[in-house]
KEVO-62882 format. One record per residue: x, y, z of N, C-alpha, C in turn. Coordinates in steps of 0.02 Angstrom, whole numbers, plus 50000, padded with zeros to 5 digits. Layout:
% residues N
XYZXYZXYZ/...
//
This chain:
% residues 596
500434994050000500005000050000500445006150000/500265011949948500535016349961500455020850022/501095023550045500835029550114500495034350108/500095036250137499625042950166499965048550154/499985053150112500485060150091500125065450112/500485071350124500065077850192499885078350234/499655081750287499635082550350499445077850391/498795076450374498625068550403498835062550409/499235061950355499515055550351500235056050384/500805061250393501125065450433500945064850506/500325065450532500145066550605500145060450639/499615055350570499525046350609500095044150622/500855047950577501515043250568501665045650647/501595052150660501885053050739501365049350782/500835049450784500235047250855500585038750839/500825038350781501055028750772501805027350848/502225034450822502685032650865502805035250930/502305040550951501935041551004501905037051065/501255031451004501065025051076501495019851073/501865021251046502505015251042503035018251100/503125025051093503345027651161502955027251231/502285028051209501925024751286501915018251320/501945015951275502065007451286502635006051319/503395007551273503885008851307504175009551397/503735017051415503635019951480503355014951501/502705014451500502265008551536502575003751560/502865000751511503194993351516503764994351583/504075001351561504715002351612504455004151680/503955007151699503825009351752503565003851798/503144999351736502984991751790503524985951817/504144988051756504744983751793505064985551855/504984992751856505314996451916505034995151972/504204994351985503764996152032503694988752053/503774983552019503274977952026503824975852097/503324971752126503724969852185503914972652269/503724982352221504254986552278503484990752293/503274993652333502874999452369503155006652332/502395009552334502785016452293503015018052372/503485024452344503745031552362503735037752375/503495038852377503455046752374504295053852407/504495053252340505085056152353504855064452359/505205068452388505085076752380505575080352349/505285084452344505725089452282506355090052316/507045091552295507365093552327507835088452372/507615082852383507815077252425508385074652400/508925075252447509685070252427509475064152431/509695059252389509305051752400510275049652391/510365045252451510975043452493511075039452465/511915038952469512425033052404512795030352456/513195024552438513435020952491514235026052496/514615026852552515035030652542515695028752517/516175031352502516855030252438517315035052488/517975029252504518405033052516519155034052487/519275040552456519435040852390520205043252445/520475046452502521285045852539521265046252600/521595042352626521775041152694522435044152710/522535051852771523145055852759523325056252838/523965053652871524235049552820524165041652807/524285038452747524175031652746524565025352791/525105028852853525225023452908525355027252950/525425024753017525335027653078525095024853131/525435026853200525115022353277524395023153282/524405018053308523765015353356523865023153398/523215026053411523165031653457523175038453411/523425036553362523565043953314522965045453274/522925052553255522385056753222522505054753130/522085053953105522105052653027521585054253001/521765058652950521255059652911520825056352846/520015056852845519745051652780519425058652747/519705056652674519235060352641519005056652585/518195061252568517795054852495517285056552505/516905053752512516015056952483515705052152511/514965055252532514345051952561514565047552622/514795053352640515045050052733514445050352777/514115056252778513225060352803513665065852841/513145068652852513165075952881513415075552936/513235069652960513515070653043513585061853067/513935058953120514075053453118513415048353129/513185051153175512415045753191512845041953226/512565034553190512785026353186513405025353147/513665031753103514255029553055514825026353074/515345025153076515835021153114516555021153044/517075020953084517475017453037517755011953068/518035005353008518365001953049518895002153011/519554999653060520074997353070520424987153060/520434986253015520474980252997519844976453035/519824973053085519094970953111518894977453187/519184980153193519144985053253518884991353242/518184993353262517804998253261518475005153295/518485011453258518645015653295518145018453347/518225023353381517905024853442517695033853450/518435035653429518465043253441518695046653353/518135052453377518075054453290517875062453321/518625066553309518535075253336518235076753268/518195074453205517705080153144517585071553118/516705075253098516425069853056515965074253009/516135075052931515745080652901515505074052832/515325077452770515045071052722515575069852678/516195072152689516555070952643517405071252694/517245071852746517915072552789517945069052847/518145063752875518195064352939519005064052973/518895066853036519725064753083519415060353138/519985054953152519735047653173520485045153213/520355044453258520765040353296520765035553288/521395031253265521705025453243521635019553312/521085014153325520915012653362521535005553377/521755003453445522304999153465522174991653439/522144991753365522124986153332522484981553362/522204974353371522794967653382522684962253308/523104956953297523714958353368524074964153340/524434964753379525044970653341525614967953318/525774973653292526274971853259526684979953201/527254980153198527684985653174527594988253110/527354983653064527184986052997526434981452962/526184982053012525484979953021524874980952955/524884979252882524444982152836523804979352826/523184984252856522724981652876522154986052809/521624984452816521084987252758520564991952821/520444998052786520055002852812519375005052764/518815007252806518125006752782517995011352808/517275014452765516805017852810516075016252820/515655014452862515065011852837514575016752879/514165015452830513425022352848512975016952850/512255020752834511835018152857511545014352766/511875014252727511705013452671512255008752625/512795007252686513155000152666513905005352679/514335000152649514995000552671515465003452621/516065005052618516395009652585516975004352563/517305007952493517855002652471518215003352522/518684997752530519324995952575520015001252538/520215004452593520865006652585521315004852622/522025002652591522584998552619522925004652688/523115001252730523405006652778523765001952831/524425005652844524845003052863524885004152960/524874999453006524935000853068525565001953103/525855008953123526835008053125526665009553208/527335010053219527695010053291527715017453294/527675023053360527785026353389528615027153371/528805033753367529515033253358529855041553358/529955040753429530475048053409531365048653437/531475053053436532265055453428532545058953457/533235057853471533555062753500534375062553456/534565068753457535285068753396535685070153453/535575072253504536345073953569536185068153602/537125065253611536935062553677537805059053684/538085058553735538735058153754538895053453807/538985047953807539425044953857540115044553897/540545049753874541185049853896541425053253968/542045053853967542145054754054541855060954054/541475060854110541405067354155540765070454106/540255064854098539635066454057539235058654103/538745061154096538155055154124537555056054097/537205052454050536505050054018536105046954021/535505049154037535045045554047534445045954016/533935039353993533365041653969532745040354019/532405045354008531615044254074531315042054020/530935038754045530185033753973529585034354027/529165038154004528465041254030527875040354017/527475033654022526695029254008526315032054031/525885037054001525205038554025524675032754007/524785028553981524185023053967523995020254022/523375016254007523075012054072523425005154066/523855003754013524374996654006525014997853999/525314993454014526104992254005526124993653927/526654994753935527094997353844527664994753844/528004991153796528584992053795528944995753739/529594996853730529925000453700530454996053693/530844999653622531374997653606531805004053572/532375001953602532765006853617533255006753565/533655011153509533975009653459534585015553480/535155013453499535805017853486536125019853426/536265026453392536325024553334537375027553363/537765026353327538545028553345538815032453290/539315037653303539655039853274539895038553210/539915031753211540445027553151540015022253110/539255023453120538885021353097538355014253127/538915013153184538565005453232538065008253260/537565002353237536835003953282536874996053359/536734999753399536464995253458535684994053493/535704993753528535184994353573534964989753622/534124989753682534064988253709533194987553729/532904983253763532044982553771532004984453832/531444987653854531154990253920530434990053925/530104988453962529254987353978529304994354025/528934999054024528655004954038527905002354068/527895001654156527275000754183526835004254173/526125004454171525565009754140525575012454208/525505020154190525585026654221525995026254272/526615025954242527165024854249527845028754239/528415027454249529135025654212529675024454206/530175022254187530805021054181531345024954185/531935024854208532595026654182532905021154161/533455025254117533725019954064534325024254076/534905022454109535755024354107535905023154045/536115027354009536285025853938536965022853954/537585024953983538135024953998538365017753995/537925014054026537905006954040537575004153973/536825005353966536735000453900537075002953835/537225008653836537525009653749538495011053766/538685009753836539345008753827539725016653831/540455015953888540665023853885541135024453828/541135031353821541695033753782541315035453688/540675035653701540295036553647539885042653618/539845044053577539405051953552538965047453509/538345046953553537815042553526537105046653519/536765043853467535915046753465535545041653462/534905043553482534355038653522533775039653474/533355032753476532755031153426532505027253498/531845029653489531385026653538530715022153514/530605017353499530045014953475529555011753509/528815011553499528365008953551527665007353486/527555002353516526615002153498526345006853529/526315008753567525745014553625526185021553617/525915026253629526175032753629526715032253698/527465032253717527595034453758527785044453781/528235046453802528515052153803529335052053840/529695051953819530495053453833530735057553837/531375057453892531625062053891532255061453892/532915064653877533495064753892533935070253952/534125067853995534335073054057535025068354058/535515074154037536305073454053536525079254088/537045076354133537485079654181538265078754161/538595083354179539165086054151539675090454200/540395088254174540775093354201541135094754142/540965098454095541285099254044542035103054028/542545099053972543165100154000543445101254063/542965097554101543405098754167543185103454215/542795109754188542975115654230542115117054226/541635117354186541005119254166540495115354224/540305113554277539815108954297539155111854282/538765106854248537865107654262537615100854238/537095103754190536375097954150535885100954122/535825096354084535485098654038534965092854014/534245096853987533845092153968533305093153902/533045086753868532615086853807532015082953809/531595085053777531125081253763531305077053677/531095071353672531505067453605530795071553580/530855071153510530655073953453530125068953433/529555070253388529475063553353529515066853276/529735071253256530055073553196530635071153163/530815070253097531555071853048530905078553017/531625081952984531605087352937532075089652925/531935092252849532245096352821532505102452831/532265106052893532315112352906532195111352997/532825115453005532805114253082532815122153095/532685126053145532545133753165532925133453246/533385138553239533585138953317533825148453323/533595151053384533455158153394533925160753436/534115154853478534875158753521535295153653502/536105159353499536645156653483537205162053508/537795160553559538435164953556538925159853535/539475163653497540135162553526540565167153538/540365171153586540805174953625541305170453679/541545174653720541815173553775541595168753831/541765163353833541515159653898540785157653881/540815154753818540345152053786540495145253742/540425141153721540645135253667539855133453648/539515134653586538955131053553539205126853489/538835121653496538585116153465538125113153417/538095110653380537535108553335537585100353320/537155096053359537115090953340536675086953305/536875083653247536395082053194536355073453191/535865071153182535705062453186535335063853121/535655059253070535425056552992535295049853013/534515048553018534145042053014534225037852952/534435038952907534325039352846534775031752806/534565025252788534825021252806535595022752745/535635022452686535945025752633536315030852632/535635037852633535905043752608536295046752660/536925050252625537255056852651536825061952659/536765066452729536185069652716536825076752728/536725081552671537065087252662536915091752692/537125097652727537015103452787537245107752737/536715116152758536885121352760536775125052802/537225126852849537145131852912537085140252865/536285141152896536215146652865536245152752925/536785154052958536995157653032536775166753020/536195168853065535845173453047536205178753104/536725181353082537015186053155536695192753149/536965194853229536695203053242537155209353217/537805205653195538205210353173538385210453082/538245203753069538585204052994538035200752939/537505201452963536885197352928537125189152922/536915187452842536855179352874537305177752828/537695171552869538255169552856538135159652848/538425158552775538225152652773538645147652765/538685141452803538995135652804538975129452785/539345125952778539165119652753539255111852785/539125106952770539515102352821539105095352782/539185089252828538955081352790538835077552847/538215074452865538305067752906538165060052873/538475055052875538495049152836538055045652870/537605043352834536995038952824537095034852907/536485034552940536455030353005537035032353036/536825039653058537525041253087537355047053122/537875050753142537815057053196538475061053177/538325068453204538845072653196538925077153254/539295080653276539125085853312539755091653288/539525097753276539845104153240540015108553281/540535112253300540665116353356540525122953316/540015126953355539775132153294540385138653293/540825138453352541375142653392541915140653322/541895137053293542375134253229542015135853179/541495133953162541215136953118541005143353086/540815146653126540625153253133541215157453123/541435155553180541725161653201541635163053288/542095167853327542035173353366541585176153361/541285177253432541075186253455540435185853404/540065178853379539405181353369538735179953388/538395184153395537755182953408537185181253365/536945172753348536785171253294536005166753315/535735166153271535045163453247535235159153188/534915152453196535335148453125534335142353117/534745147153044534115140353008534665132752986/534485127553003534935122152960534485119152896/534925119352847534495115352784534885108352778/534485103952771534715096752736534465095052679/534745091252632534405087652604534035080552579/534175078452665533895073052682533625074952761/532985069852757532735069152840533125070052904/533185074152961533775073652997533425076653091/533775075953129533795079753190534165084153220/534055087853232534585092753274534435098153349/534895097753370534925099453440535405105053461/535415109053483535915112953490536085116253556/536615110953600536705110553670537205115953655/537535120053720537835125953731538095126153798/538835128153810539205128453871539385132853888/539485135053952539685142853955539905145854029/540185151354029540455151454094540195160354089/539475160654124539055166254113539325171454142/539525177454125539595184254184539065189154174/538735189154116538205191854131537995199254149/537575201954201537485208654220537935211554266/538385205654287538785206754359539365202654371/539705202754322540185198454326540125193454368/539805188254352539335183254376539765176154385/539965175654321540345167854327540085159954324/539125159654315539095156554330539115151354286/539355145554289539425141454248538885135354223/538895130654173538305127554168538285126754075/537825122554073537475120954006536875119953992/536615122153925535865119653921535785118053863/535165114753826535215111253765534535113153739/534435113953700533545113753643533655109653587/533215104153569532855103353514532555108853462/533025110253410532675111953373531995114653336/531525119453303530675118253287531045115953202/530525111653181530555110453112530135117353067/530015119053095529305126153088529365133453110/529465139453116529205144353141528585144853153/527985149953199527615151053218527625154453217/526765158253240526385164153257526455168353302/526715162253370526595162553444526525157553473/527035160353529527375156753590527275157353628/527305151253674527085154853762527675151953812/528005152953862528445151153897527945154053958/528005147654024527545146354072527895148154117/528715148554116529215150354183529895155654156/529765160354216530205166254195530355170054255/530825174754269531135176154317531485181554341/531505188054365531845191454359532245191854442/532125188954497532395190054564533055189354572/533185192054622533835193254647534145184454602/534665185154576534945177554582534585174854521/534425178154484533985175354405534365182254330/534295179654277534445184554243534025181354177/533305184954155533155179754090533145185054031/533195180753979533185185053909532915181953869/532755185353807532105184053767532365184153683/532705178553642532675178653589532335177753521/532205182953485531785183853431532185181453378/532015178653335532155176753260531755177353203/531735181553179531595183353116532055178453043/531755173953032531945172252967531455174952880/530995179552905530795184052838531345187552798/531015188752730531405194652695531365197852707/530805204952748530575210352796530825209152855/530795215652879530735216352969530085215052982/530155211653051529345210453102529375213253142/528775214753171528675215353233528465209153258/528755210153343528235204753398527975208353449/527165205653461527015208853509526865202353587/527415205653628527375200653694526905204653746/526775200453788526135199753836526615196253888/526985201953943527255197054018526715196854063/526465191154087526035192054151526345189354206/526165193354259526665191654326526295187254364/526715186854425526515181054477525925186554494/525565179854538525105182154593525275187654606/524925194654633525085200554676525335204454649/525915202154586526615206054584526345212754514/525275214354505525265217754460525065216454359/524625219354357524255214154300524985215654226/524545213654181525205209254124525395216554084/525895216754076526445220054036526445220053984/526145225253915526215225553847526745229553832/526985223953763527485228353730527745225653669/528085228653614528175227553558528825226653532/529025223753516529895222453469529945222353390/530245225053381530645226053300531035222653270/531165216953256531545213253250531715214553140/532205216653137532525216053062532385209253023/532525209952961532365205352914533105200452948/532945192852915533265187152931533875189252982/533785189253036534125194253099533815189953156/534025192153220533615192953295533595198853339/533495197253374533445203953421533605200753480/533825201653551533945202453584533395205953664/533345204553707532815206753759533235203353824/533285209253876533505208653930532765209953966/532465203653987531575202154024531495209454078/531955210454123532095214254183531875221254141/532195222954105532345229754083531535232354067/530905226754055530395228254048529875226954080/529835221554150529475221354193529715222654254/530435224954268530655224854335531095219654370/531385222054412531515216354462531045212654511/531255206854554530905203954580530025203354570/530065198754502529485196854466529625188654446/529005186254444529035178254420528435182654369/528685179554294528545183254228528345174754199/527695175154141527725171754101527665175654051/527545171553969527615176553894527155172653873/527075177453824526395177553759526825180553706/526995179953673527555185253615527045182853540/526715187353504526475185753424526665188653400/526545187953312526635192553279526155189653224/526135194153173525715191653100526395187953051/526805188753082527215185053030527595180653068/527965174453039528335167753053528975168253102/529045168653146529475171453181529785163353252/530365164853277530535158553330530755163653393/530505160353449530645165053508530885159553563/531645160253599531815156753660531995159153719/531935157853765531825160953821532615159353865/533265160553840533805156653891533605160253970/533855156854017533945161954075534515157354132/534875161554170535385159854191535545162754275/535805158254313535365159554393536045157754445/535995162554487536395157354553535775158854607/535415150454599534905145854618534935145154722/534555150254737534885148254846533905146654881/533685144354822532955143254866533085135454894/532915136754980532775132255014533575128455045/534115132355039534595131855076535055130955012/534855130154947535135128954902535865133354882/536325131754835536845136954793537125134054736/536545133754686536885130154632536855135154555/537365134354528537345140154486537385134054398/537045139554348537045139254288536585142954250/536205139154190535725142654149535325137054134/534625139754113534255134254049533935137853987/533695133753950533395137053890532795133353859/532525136753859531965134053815531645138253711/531165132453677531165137053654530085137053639/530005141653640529165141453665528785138153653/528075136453678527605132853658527185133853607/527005131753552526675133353507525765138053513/525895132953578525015131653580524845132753671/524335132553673524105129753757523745121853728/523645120553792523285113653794522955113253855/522655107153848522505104453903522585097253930/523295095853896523665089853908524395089653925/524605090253966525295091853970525725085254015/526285081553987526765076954006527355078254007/527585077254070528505076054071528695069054098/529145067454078529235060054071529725062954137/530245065154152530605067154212530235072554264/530945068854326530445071854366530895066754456/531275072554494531455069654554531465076154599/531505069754649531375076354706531835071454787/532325068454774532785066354803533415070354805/533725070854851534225071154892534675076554855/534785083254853535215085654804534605089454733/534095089854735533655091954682532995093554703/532855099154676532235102754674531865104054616/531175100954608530785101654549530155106754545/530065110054518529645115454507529005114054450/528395115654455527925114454393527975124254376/527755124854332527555132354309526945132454262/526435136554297525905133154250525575141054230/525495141054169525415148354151524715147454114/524315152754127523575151454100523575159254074/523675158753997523285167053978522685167353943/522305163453957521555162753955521255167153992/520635169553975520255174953999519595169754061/519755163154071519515160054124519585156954169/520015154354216520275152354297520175144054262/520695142254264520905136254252520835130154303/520575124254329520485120954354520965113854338/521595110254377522025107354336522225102954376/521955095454362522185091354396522865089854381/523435086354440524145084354438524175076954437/524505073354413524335065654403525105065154429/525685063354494526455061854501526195054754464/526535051354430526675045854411527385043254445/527395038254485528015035054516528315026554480/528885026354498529175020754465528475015054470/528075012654513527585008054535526825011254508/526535016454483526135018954477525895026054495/525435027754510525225033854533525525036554605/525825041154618526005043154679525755046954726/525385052354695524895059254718524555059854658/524075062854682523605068954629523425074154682/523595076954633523305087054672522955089554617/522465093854647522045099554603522195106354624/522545112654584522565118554586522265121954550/521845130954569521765132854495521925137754484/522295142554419522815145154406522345150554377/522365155754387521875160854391521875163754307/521635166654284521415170554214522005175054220/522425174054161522925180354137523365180254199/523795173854228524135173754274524585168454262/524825165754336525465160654324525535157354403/525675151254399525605147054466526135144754471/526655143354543527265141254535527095134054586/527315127754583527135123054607527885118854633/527975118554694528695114354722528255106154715/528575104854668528505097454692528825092954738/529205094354773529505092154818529095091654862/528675098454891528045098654916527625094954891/527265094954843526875093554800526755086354821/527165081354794527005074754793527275070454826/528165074254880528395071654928529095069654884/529625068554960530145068754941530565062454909/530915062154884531385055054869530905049254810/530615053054770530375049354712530645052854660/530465044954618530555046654538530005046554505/530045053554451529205055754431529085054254372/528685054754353528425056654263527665063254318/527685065154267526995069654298526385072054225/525755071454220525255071154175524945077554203/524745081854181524345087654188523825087654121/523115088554189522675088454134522015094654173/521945099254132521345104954109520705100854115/520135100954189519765097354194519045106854179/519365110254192518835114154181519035120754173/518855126554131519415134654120519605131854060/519965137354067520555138753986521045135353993/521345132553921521845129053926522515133253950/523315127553972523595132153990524295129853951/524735132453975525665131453969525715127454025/526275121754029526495119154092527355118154069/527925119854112528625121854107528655118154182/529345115054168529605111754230530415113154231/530645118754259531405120254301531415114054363/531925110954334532305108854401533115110954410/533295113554467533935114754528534175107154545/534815107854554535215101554571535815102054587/536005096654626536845094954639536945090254634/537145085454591537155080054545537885076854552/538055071754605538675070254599539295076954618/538975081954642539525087354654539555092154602/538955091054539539015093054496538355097854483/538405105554506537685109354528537415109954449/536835114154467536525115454391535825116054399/535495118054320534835116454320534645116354264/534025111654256533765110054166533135114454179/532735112054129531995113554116531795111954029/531185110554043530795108453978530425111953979/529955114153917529205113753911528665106053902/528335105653930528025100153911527795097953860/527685089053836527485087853793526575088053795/526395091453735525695090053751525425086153694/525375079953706525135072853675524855071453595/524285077153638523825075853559524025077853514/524215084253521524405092353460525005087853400/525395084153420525715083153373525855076253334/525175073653338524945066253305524495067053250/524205075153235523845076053196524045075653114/523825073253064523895072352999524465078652971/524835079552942525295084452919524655089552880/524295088352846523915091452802523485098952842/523385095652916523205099452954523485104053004/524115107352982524615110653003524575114352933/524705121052941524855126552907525495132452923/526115130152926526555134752940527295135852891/527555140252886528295140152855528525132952868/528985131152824529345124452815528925120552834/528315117752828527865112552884527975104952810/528015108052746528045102852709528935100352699/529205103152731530115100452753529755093552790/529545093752851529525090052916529215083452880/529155078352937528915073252928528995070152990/528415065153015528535061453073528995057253057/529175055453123530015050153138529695043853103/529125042453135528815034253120528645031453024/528785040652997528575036552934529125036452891/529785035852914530175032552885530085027452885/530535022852827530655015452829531275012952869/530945008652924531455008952983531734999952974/531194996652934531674988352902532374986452909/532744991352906533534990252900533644990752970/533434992453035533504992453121533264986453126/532644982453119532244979553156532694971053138/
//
């Protein structure tokens, strides 16, 4: 038959393919429906996908550590959501958004050092692909450390857990020999470890600390250096390598000898140095130097440098590294003083915003000072905030100038007075390093022991604060310093941790925009060995600094730390924003195969 030609016959051809399209629909809508209950969806309605997790940052890391997930259709908020950990639900989750969460890495068993387990996320709408992720060991560092005559080393190992931990202890040597040794760390707890004895005298050794559980270490050496120098000095180990190490005080003047000691983890590489030495008189002056693979160095900066300068030093590598920069000296000071002694800092892999130092001093028999470092192309300003002790008068503003890649210099006295117990607040808008040396002949409580210590500031406040050391026997006096520049009265329980467990707890509270000085000797009683936990049960978070006084074998002096505060530096790298922060890297995510 011929076709229908013009409009009509045109119109039947569409109404033909029309109901061939209705049919179509029909057919599809009954395959969809049959079986299932309608719906009624609303306009506008997200209709939920199972979730995808597209990176895990970083991809290995301890049991206890912060990690970040990112990916899609996580939900808005956690509910019922969960992640797991090879078969082990995590527990604690500080951000849960639909495409982000941060998740505490829950104490997977069994354990084990390079542990590669599969990670999920599951909602309420099923489970998420598996991502590979690796379970490592706890692991930090120390690049100083000396066994020879008329030096004594020791390490404190400090368990805040509710279980035993053990550790393993890695010596690394001069000449490339690695040693070491195992220790069980009782829960809330800790150890000393005589280095002298397990890693042998007559050695310039650096220390690797490894654990399944978070511990905290410390290194406290005593000294009569060349003979004539007596004190001690102390560190908190690192859990950093980097590329970029930052240090803000430096002499080699007169009756001074500084140091730079560097530990290359690094099983292979030569890791190459540039001392980039930032003086007050000749701008910056740059050096060079080498440490060989699984190895250690230490640089006398008095050779390097030079005389008669007053320096701020960035170090560059170009491999992963540690550094420390202990200092000897025979102080005269405001008064032809004399007093003799040493003190040591760890390195920041980072500059900052702002610092806080919790203990400071201006009394009869104290002398403190305040170093700025400027590593910008500009001059900065800093603006510090001293707040005094109890009574002694509310907080002290004031401002510093510090020159492009330079420091500055601050005698504390010259701006709050004498006879003041001072803490700091020092900011600025730009990247800046601030240390606090100070240097004392020490007569509280029948005492006469002379030297210095140094610190270099706290990044942050918290409300977690650990020192793995800690005595109050025969010859030594320990001090807490607890600085709150919060605008709310701080409430702060004290946890002494003793060789056997808990020893005391005390509660103090440290008033708004002030500073609390604490004798532990008093405190928790005499003739123990401490670790001590401070924890912010209610108020503003705070600073906690621990000076200890001593006579050590005949050998006077005094250290001090700032505390470690736990959490702040387990967090994902991604979530740090500072100068050099992409140099750094945690200790643990090297490949450590060639030790074990």
């Amino acid at each position: 038959m011929r076709a229908i030609c013009g409009p009509l016959g045109k119109a039947g051809a569409l109404l033909g393919k029309f109901s061939l399209i209705l049919l179509l629909l029909f057919l599809a809508l009954a395959f969809l429906t049959m079986g299932f209950p309608a719906q009624h969806v609303e306009a506008g309605t997200v209709i939920a996908a199972v979730p995808a997790i597209s990176t895990i940052v970083p991809n290995a890391a301890p049991r206890d550590s912060i990690v970040e997930i990112s990916g899609t259709d996580f939900g808005a908020t956690q509910g019922t959501s969960y992640v797991t950990f090879g078969s082990t639900k995590a527990v604690v989750y500080p951000v849960w958004t639909s495409t982000y969460i941060a998740v505490k890495v829950p104490r997977v068993t069994p354990a084990g050092d390079q542990e590669q387990i599969n990670v999920t996320v599951t909602t309420g709408e099923g489970t998420s692909n598996a991502v590979k992720f690796d379970v490592v060991q706890y692991g930090v560092g120390l690049a100083e450390g000396y066994t020879g005559d008329n030096f004594q080393e020791y390490l404190c190992i400090g368990n805040m857990q509710n279980v035993a931990v053990d550790a393993s202890i890695v010596f690394l040597y001069s000449d490339g020999e690695v040693g070491g040794t195992e220790v069980t760390v009782p829960s809330n707890s800790r150890v000393t470890v005589d280095v002298n004895e397990e890693a042998g005298a007559g050695f310039e050794v650096s220390v690797i600390v490894f654990s399944d559980l978070q511990l905290v270490v410390e290194r406290p050496m005593y000294f009569n250096y060349n003979g004539r120098w007596t004190g001690g000095h102390d560190v908190i180990a690192t859990p950093y390598v980097s590329k970029l190490w930052f240090f803000a005080e430096g002499y080699t003047g007169a009756g001074f000898d500084e140091w730079i000691c560097v530990l290359n983890p690094n099983e292979t590489a030569t890791a190459n140095l540039t001392f980039h030495f930032q003086t007050k008189s000749s701008g910056e002056i740059d050096k060079t130097g080498s440490v060989p693979a699984a190895s250690r160095e230490s640089f006398k900066v008095n050779e390097l440098l030079g005389s008669n300068q007053e320096c701020s030093l960035i170090l560059e590598s170009d491999q992963f590294v540690v550094a420390e920069r202990p200092m000897y000296f025979d102080y005269e000071g405001k008064g032809a003083h004399h007093w003799e002694g040493g003190h040591c800092v760890m390195g920041l892999p980072w500059p900052s915003t702002e610092y806080f130092f919790a203990e400071g001093c201006t009394r009869d028999g104290f002398e403190e000072w305040l170093t700025l470092q400027n590593p910008n192309a500009e001059p900065i300003s800093v603006n510090v905030t001293y707040q005094l002790g109890i009574g002694q008068g509310n907080p002290i503003q004031k401002t510093y100038n510090v020159p492009a890649e330079s420091r500055s210099t601050i005698y504390v006295a010259d701006d709050v007075g004498l006879e003041r117990d001072v803490s700091i607040k020092a900011t600025s808008d730009d990247y800046f390093l601030a240390e606090r040396p100070m240097y004392f002949r020490y007569t509280g409580y029948g005492a006469g022991y002379e030297g210095g210590h140094c610190v270099i500031g706290a990044g942050s406040t918290s409300s977690d604060w650990f020192f793995a050391e800690g005595y109050t026997g025969q010859g030594f006096q320990e001090w807490l310093c607890l600085q709150n520049p919060g605008d709310e009265d701080s409430v702060v329980d004290i946890y002494y941790l003793g060789k056997t467990g808990v020893a005391a707890v005390k509660q103090v509270t440290v008033s708004a925009r002030s500073r609390r000085t604490l004798r532990v000797n008093d405190e928790a009683g005499a003739n123990l060995e401490l670790s001590c936990h401070i924890v912010v049960v209610a108020g503003s978070q705070i600073v906690a600094e621990r000076p200890m006084y001593f006579n050590f074998r005949g050998w006077d002096g005094g250290h001090d730390v700032i505390g470690y505060y736990p959490e702040s530096d387990l967090f994902a790298a991604s979530s740090n924003e500072a100068t050099g922060k992409s140099q750094a890297a945690l200790l643990n995510d090297l490949s450590w195969e060639w030790l074990r």
